[in-house]
Structure formats: structure tokens, C-alpha cells
C-alpha positions in Angstrom: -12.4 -216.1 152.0 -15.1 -218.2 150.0 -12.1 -219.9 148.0 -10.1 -221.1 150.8 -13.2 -222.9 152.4 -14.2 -224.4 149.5 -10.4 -225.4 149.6 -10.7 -226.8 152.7 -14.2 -228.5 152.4 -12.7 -230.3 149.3 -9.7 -231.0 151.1 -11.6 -232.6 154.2 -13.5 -234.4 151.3 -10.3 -235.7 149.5 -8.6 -237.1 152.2 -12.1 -238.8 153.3 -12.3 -240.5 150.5 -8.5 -241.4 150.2 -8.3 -242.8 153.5 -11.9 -244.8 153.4 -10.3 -246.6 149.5 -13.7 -244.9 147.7 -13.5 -244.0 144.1 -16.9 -243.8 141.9 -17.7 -247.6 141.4 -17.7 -248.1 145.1 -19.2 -245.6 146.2 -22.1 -246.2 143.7 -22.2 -249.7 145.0 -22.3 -248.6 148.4 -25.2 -246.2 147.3 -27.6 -249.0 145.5 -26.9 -251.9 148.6 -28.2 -248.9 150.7 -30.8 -248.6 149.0 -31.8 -251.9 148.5 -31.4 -253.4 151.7 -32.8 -250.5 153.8 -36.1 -250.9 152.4 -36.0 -254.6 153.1 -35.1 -253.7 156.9 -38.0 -251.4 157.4 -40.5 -253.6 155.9 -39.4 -255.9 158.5 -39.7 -253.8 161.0 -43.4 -253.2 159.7 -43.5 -256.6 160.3 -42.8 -257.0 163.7 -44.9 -254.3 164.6 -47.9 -255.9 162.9 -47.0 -258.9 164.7 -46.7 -257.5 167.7 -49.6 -255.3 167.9 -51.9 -258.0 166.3 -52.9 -255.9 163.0 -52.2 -256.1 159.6 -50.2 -254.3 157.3 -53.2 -252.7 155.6 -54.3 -251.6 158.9 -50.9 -250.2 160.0 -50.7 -248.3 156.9 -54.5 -246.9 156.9 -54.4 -245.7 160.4 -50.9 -244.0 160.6 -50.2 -241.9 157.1 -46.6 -240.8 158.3 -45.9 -245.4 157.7 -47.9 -245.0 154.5 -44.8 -242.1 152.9 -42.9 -244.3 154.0 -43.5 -247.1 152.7 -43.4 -245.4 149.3 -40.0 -244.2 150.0 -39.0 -247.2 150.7 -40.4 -249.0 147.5 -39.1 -246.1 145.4 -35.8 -246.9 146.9 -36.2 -250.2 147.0 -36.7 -250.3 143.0 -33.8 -247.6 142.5 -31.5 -249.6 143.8 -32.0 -252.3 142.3 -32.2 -250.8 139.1 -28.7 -249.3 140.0 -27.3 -252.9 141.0 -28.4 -254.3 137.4 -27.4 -251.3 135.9 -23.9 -250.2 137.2 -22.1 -249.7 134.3 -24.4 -247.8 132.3 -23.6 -244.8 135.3 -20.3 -245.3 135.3 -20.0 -245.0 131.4 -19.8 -240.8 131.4 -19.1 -238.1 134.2 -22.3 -236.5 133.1 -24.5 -239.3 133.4 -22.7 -240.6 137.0 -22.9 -236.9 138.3 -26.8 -236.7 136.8 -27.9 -239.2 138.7 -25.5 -238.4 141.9 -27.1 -234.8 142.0 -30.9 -235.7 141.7 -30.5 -238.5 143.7 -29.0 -236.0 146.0 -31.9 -233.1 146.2 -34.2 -236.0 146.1 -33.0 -238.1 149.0 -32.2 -234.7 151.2 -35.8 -234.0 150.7 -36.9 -237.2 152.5 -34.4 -237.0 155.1 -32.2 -240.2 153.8 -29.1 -238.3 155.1 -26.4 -241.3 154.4 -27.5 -241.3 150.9 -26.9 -237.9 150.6 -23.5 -237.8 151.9 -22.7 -240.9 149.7 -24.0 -238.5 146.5 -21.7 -235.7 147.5 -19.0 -238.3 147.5 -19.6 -239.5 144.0 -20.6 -235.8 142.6 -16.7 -235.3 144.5 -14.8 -238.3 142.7 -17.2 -237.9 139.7 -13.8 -236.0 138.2 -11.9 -239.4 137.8 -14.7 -240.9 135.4 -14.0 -240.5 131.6 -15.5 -236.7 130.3 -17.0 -237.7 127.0 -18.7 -235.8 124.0 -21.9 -238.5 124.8 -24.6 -236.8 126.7 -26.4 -237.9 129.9 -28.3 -241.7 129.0 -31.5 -240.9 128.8 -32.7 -244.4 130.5 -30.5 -243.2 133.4 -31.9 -239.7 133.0 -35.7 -240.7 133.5 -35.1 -242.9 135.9 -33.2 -240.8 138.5 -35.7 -238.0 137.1 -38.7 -240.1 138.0 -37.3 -241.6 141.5 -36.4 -237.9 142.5 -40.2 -236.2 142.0 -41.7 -239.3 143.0 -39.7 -238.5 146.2 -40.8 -234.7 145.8 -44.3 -235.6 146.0 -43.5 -237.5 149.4 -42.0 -234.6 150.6 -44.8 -232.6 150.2 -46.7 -235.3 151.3 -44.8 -235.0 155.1 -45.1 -231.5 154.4 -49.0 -231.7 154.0 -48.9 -234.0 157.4 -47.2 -231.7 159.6 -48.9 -228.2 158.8 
């Protein structure tokens, strides 16, 4: 029973993937532009909202903590994916190092609720297979990186956590 869902779930995946032209570069392209321009967005939106209500961003950020994770989210993002725009090729050089940083990205980003993100990393932990499997071992630049951007988003999480009990 458990093997012909996980047929099917790979299936569904497959033909996604097929029919939508993804294979491991785009998708991690699509995964860093994410996360480099939606960081961008909500700071505007920040913004606007200063604006609007006639504070500042300090003031915004003081008074409501829930804006304050956020806006660490969205500068650990923010500097992930750039990092992973500048650095494209050094993920796509192994499968272990493009499914490393496709799985703690994943746990991380589920964590803090970044659900597209997440459904791009199962993507690219999917296609992962078509990448070169090499005797090299995970980059360890890459490594602590997507190590540090995953428990930085930990600690957010527990941050939320600590806000809403």
C-alpha cells in the first residue's frame, strides 16, 4: 500500500515538473528570485504602512513583535537569496550539495510558514536525481550557509512560538 502511493505521489510530482519545463537550475532560480524579491515586497509594504499610519519603522517594529520576526525572516531570506543568485553553480556542482541545501532550506522555510518555498525545495530534492552523483562531498561554504539560514530561521520559529503561548 505505502509503495504504490509513494508511486503515485512521485508520479503526480513527475508529470508536474514535466509539464511546467522545471529541471534543477530553474527551479533553483525560481527558489533564490523568490527569495530575493519577496523580502523587497514586504519591506514595502512596511513602508506604506509607516506612511500611512504616520510612524516610523522603528516604531512599527517596537510596538508589534509578530513585524519584528518578520522582518528577520525576511532579511535572512533576503541575504539567502542573494547569496544563491551569486552562487548558482556552486549548488548545482553535486547532487549532495543541491539536495543539502534543498532539504534544510526545506525544514527551515516549513518552520516559518514560507509554503511556496517549500514546495519549490521538494521540487529540487525530486529532480535532484538528474544532477551529476559525485565522490565530492557536500561544499562546505554551501553547507554553513544553508545551515546558518535554517537555525537562524529555527530561532524565529520559536520566536512565533514564544508569541503565541
Amino acid at each position: 500500500m505505502w509503495a504504490i502511493s509513494k508511486q503515485k505521489v512521485a508520479n503526480f510530482i513527475g508529470r508536474m515538473t514535466q509539464s511546467m519545463h522545471l529541471d534543477t537550475k530553474k527551479i533553483l532560480t525560481w527558489y533564490s528570485y523568490i527569495l530575493f524579491i519577496a523580502p523587497i515586497l514586504f519591506w514595502a509594504l512596511i513602508a506604506m504602512r509607516s506612511a500611512a499610519s504616520g510612524q516610523t519603522l522603528r516604531m512599527i517594529i517596537m510596538k508589534q513583535p509578530a513585524v519584528a520576526i518578520a522582518t528577520i525572516i525576511a532579511i535572512v531570506d533576503f541575504v539567502l537569496g542573494y547569496y544563491l543568485l551569486l552562487n548558482k553553480q556552486k549548488v548545482l556542482i553535486n547532487r549532495q550539495t543541491y539536495r543539502f541545501v534543498m532539504v534544510s532550506q526545506m525544514l527551515g522555510q516549513m518552520l516559518v510558514g514560507n509554503l511556496l518555498c517549500v514546495v519549490l525545495a521538494i521540487l529540487g530534492v525530486y529532480r535532484a536525481k538528474a544532477l551529476p552523483k559525485t565522490q565530492a562531498s557536500v561544499n562546505p561554504i554551501m553547507m554553513a550557509a544553508s545551515i546558518a539560514a535554517a537555525v537562524s530561521l529555527l530561532g524565529c520559529f520559536m520566536l512565533i512560538l514564544l508569541l503565541e503561548f
